[in-house]
Structure formats: structure tokens, C-alpha cells
N, C-alpha and C positions, 0 to 999 in steps of 0.2 A: 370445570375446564381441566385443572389435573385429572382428572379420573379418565377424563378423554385423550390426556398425553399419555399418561399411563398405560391405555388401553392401545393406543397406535404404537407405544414402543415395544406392548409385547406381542405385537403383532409382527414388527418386523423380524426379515429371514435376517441370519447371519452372511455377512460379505463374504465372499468367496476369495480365497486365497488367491488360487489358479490364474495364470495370467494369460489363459487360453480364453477369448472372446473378449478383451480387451483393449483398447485403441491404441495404448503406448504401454511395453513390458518397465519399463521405472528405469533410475539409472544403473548403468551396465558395470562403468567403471569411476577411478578418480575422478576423470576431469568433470564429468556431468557433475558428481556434488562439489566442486569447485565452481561450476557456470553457477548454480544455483545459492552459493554461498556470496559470489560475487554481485549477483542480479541484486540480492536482499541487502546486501552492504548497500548498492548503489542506491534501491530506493530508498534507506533508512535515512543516509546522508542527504538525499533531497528531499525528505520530507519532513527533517530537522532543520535545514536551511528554509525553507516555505515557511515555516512558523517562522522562524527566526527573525527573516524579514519583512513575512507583515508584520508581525506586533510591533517590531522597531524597527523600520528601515533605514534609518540614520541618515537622511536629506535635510543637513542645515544650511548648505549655502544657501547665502543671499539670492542667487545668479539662479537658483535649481528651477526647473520648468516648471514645478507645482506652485510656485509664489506668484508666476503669474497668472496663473488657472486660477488661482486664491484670492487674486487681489484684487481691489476696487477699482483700480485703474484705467477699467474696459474702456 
């Protein structure tokens, strides 16, 4: 199986610099790597929060809606 990766990487061409026949030439100026700097803040911070609160969501009231989903009370 490596001999088979090996075999397809040196097979592959070299990427082409040229941004002639390409969908998007990359960013132009500051602001794009600011969008792009900003986008990745944004996911990092919500996808630090997502953990955060499933592993502890910290619902202790008494009163919280999950004690009566929980409870024997039906």
C-alpha cells in the first residue's frame, strides 16, 4: 500500500503557479486577509464554546426544563 502512495505521488504534475485558468486569483489586498482572519476567529471561538457546553452545560436549577424531561413524575 505505501509503495502504491509512493507510486501515485511521483506521479503527480507540479501545481501551477499561474492564476490564469483559475476560479478565484487569492487575496488582492489587506482587507481579504482580515475577512479571512476574522471568519477563522469566529469559527475557533464557536467551536470552543460547542465543547464547552456539551461537556458542562451548567443547568442546575431546580425549576430547569430538563428535570422535568427527567423526572418520574409523568
Amino acid at each position: 500500500m505505501l509503495v502504491s502512495a509512493l507510486w501515485w505521488l511521483a506521479q503527480a504534475e507540479p501545481f501551477p503557479t499561474a492564476v490564469t485558468g483559475r476560479h478565484h486569483e487569492g487575496p488582492r489586498n489587506v482587507f481579504d486577509y482580515v475577512l479571512v482572519v476574522l471568519a477563522i476567529a469566529i469559527v475557533i471561538v464557536v467551536t470552543v464554546l460547542c465543547v464547552k457546553y456539551f461537556a458542562r452545560p451548567g443547568e442546575k436549577n431546580a425549576d430547569h426544563i430538563k428535570r422535568r424531561i427527567l423526572g418520574d413524575d409523568l
